[in-house]
N, C-alpha and C positions, 0 to 999 in steps of 0.2 A: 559955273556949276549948274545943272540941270539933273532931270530924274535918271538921262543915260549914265552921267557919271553916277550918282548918288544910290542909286537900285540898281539898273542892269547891269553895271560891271562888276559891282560884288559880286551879283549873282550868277555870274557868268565864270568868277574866279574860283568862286568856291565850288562849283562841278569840277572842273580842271585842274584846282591844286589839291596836288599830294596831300593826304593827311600827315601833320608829324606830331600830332601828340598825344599823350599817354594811352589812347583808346588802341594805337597801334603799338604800342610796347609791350603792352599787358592781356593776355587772351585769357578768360574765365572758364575752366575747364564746365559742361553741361554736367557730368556726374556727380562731380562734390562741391562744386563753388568756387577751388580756390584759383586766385590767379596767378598765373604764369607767366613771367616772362618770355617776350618771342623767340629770344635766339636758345635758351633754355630749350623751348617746345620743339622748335625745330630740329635741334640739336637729337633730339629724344625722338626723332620720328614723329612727331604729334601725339604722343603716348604719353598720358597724364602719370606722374612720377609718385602722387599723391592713392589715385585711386586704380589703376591702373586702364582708363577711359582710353579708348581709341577713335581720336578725334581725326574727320575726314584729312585725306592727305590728297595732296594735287597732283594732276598727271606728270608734273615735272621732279617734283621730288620723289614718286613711287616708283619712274624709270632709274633715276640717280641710285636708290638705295636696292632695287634691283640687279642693274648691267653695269653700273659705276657711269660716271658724270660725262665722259667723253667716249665712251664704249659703245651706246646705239645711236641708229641714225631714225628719222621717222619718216613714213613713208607719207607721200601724199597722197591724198583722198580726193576724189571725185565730188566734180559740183553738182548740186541738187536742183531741184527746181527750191523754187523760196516762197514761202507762202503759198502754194496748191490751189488752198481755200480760199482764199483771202480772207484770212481767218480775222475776227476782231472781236473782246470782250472790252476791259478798261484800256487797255492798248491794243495796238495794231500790233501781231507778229513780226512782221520786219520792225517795227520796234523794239519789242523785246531781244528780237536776234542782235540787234546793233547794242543795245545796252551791255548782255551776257558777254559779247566781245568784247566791248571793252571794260568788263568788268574782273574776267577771266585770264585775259589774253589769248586765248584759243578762238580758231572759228566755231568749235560745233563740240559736244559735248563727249565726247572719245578721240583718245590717240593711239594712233598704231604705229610703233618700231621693230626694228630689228637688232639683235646683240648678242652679245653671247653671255650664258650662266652657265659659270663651273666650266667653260670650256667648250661647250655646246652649243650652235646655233640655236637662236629660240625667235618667234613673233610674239610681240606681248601686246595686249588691247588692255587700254586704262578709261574706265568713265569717268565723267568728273562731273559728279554730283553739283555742283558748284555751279552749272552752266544749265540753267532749267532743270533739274531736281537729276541730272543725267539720265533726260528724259529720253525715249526708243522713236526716233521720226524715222526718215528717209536717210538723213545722214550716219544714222549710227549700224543702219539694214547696210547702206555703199561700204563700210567701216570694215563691218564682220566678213561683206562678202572679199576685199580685197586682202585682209590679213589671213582669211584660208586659202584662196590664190598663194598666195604669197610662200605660207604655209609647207602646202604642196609643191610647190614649183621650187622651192628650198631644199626640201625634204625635212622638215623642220616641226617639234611640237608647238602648239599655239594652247597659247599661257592668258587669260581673262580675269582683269579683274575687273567684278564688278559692281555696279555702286548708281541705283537707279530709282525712279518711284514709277516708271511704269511708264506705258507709253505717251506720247507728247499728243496731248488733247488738241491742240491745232491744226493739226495735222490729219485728225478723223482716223478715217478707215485707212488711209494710205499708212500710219504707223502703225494700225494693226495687222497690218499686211505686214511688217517686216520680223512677225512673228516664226511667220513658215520658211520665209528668206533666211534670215539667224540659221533655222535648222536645217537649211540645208546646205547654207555654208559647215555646219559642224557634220554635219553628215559625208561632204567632200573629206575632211582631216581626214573622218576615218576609215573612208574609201580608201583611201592613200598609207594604209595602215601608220597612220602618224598620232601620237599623243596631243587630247584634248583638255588641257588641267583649268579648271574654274578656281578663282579665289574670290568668294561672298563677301561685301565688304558693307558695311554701316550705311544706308539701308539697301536695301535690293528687294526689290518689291514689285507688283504687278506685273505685266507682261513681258518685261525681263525675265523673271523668276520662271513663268510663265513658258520659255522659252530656250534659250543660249549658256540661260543662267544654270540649270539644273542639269545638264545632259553630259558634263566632265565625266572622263573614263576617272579619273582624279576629281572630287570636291572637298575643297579647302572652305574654312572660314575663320574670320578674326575672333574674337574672344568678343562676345556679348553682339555679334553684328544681328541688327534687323533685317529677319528674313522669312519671306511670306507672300501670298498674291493678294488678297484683299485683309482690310484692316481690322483688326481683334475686337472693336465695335462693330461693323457689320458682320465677322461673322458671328459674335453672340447675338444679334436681333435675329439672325435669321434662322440659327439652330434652339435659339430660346435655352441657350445652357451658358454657363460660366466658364470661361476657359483656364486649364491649370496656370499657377504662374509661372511669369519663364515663357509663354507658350509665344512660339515664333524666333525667339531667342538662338543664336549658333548653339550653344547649351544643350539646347534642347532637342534642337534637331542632330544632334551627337549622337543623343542619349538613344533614340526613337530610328535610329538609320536611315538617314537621309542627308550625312553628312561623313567623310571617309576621316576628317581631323581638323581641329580646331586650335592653330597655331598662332603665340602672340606673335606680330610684328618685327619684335627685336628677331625671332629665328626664322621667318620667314623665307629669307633668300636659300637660308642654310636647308631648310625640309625642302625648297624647290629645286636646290641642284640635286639633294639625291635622288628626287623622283624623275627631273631630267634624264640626271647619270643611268635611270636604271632603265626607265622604257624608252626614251630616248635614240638607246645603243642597241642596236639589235642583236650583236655578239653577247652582250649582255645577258638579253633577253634569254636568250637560247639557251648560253650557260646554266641562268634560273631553272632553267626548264629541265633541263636534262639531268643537274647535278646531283635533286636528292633523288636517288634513286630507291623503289620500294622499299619500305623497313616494315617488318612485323615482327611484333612481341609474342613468344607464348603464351596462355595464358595461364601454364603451369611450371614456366623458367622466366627467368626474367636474359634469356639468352636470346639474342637478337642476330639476324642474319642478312643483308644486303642483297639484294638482287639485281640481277642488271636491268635497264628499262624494257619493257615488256614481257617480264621475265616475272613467274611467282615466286616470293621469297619464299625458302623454309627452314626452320628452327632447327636448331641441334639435335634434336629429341628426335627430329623425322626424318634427317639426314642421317643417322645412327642406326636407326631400325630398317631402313632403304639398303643400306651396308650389308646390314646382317640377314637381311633378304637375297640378296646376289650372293654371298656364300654359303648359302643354305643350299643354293640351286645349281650352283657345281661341285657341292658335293655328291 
């Protein structure tokens, strides 16, 4: 027996073995406290039963509960350069990347599939906070630009969720770059006259928001998600004022329009096929268009008369006196 047995194997085992106890059974929801059984939470979407908190969900489970378990396939993404900078604070970058993957199981911090909703081809991009805060480098600019590719070349709407704290500090100027990249992958969709729908998801923040995040012909958000580009302490230091409460809140941003609907979880898929089903279909679409045709009210009948499109509608009242005009004039 020596210090390799006595120290470094333990501590070698314990990086590598699985945890199995009660810290893995029991997850503590952040809003109320109480805790939660795993398979309960899971079972629940990660949607606290208690308060109703919407607690982060992983790329894997948010395609399952999207396209169903065996219905998408996911596309491969293109490799990056890896560390640009040779970035280094308390760790080395290729450190932190090696950790986040095996902490995650994911290479990089968004996944992009293909499947169908309701019936419908759809692209869906999922961030996963979980993997550097679902931070914006080089990987997540290759991500966007291949899932509107894809998109396009489908004829498909491309569906976003996302779930970010702003661009990846490592990365410098190169992740701020993938600011105008992001836009102008969404700018392709809607070249391609193809539906662009965002869903804002717990947090979404800096140059995401900034970005990919805000430009849906559709924006969706979760009930209570964090959403905003800088943080509600800098900006009361720098406007010297209090901000309302709520302020950043999906709530809020409802209320203030800058938000199209704020939909819990459990209905989620359901609001997303029917906005699928409607722009989606371009038959659809057209029908929309064309079916109501003009209606005007008098404002002295409440008699209502239908026009055809392009056409002025007119009321009882001036269709009646029109009448009595042409048999005035042969007589």
């Amino acid at each position: 027996m020596n210090w390799l047995t006595n120290f470094v194997r333990p501590k070698l085992q314990a990086l590598v073995r699985k945890r199995n106890g009660a810290d893995n059974l029991w997850e503590k929801c952040p809003g109320c406290g109480q805790m939660i059984f795993h398979r309960e939470l899971e079972q629940n979407l990660r949607v606290c039963a208690a308060c109703d908190r919407h607690m982060q969900l992983p790329p894997g489970e948010r395609l399952v509960s999207l396209l169903g378990e065996a219905a998408y396939e996911r596309l491969e993404l293109p490799q990056v350069v890896v560390d640009p900078l040779k970035f280094r604070d308390e760790k080395r970058y290729t450190d932190r990347l090696r950790d986040n993957r095996s902490k995650t199981g994911e290479e990089e911090a968004v996944v992009v599939a293909t499947g169908e909703l309701g019936g419908n081809p759809v692209v869906v991009v999922v961030q996963n906070f979980a993997f550097m805060g679902g931070s914006m480098g080089l990987a997540v600019g290759e991500a966007m630009m291949v899932a509107a590719d894809a998109a396009v070349e489908r004829r498909t709407p491309l569906i976003v969720f996302s779930a970010a704290g702003g661009a990846r500090m490592q990365e410098g100027i190169l992740s701020l770059m993938q600011m105008p990249r992001t836009t102008i992958a969404v700018s392709q969709v809607r070249e391609a006259g193809l539906p662009y729908i965002v869903v804002l998801t717990d947090p979404t923040t800096g140059g995401v928001t900034a970005s990919y995040a805000m430009l849906g012909d559709v924006q969706l958000a979760e009930p209570s998600a964090l959403i905003g580009f800088a943080g509600q302490r800098v900006i009361e230091n720098t406007i010297r004022e209090t901000l309302p409460e709520g302020f950043q809140r999906a709530e809020y941003l409802l209320d203030h329009g800058m938000l199209d609907m704020v939909v819990h979880r459990h209905e989620m898929r359901d609001t997303l096929v029917r906005i699928v089903d409607l722009l989606g279909n371009r038959d659809r679409r057209e029908e929309a268009v064309l079916l109501p045709a003009v209606t005007q009210i008098s404002e002295t009948t409440e008699t209502a008369e239908v026009a055809e499109p392009g056409e002025k509608a007119e009321t009882l009242p001036e269709r009646t006196a029109a009448a009595a005009g042409d048999e005035g004039a042969d007589e």
